[in-house]
C-alpha positions as CSV (number, residue, x, y, z in Angstrom):
1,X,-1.1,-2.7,31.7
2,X,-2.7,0.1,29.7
3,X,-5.0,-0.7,26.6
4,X,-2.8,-1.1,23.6
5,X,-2.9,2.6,21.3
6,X,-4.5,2.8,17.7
7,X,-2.0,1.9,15.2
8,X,-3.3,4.9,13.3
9,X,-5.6,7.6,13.0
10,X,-8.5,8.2,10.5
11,X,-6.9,11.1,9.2
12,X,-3.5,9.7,8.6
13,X,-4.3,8.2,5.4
14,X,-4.0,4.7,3.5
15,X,-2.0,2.7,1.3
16,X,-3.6,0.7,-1.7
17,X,-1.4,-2.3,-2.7
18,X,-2.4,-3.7,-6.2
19,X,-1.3,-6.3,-8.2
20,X,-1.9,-7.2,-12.4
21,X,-1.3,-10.2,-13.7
22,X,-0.7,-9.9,-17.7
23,X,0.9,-11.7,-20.8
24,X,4.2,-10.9,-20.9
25,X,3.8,-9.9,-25.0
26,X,1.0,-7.4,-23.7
27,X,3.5,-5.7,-21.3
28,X,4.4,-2.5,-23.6
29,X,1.0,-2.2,-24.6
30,X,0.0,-2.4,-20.9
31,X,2.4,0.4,-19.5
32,X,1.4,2.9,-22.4
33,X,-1.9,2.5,-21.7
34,X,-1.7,2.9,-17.3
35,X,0.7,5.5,-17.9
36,X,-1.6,8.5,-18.7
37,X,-3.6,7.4,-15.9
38,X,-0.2,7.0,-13.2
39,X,0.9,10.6,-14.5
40,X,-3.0,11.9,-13.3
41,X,-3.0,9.7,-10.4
42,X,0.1,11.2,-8.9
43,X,-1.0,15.0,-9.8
44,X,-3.7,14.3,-7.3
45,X,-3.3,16.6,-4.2
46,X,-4.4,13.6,-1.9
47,X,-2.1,10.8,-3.6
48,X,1.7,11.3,-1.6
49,X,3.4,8.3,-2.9
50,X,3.4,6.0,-5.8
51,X,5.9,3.9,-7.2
52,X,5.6,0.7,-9.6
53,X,7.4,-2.4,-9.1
54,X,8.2,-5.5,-11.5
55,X,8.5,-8.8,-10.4
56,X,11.8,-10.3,-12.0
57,X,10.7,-13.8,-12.0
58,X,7.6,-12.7,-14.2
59,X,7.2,-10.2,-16.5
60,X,3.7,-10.1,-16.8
61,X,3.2,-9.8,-13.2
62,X,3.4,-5.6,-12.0
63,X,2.3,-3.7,-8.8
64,X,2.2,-0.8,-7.7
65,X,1.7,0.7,-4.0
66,X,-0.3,4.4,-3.8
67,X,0.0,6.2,-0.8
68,X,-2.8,8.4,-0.1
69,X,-3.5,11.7,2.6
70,X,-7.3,10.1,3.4
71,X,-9.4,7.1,3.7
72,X,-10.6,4.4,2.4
73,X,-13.7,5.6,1.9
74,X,-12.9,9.0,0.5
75,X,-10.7,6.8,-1.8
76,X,-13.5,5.1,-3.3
77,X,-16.1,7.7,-3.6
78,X,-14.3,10.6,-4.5
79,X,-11.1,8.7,-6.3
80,X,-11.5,5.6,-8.6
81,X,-14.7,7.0,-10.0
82,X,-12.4,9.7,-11.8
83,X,-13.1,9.5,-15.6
84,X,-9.5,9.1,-16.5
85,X,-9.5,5.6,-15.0
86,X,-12.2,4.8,-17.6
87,X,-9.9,4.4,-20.7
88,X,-7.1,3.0,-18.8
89,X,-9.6,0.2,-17.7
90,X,-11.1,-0.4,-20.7
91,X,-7.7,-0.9,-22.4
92,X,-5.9,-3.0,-20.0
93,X,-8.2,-5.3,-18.4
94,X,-8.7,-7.6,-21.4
95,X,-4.9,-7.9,-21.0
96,X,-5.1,-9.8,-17.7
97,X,-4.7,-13.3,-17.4
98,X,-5.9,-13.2,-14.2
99,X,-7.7,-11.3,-11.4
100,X,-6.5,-7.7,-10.2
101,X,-5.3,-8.1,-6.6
102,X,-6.1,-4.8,-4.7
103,X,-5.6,-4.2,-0.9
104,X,-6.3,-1.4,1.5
105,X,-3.7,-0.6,4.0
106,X,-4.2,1.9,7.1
107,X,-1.1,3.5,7.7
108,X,1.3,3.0,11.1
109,X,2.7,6.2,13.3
110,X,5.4,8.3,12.1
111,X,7.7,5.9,14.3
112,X,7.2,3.1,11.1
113,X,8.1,5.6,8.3
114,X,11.6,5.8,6.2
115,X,12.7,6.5,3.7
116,X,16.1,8.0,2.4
117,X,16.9,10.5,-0.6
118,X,18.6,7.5,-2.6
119,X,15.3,5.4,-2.8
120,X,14.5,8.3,-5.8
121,X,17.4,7.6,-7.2
């Protein structure tokens, strides 16, 4: 039996996977505040994917999945310490009502990507 293949490659990129946790009455507030920062965020050359998700049960409780062309550590030298996170920050994380949940993903071969027109829909 041959030794099992990488699952990725450095250069194929990562996801970030984050969670917020907020008041439901702070939910307006919240998504005027991140969306300057999700509009610079996705102008990035090395950001391929974001989309924002709601949890029905809660809502208070948003994520959001970034897809991104390098690394993890590219991602946090070179990306998060970009000043337009700065005032998003400030604004929003008084608002939670408990911890942000952030986690890095490497991503799989080509084989393991999908996705079809309608999903922009």
């Amino acid at each position: 039996m041959s030794a099992p293949q990488s699952s990725s490659t450095a250069d194929s990129g990562m996801s970030l996977h984050v969670s917020v946790y907020i008041d439901p009455s702070n939910r307006t507030a919240f998504l005027e505040h991140f969306k300057p920062c999700f509009e610079a965020v996705r102008a990035e050359k090395e950001c391929t994917f974001f989309e924002v998700f709601s949890d029905p049960d809660d809502e208070g409780h948003l994520s959001w999945v970034e897809n991104w062309s390098k690394g993890k550590e590219w991602f946090m030298a070179e990306q998060i310490t970009k000043d337009y996170y700065k005032p998003y920050l400030a604004a929003t994380e008084p608002m939670f009502v408990k911890p942000r949940e952030a986690k890095f993903y490497e991503r799989m071969e080509r084989d393991w990507v999908f996705s079809k027109a309608e999903n922009l829909k």
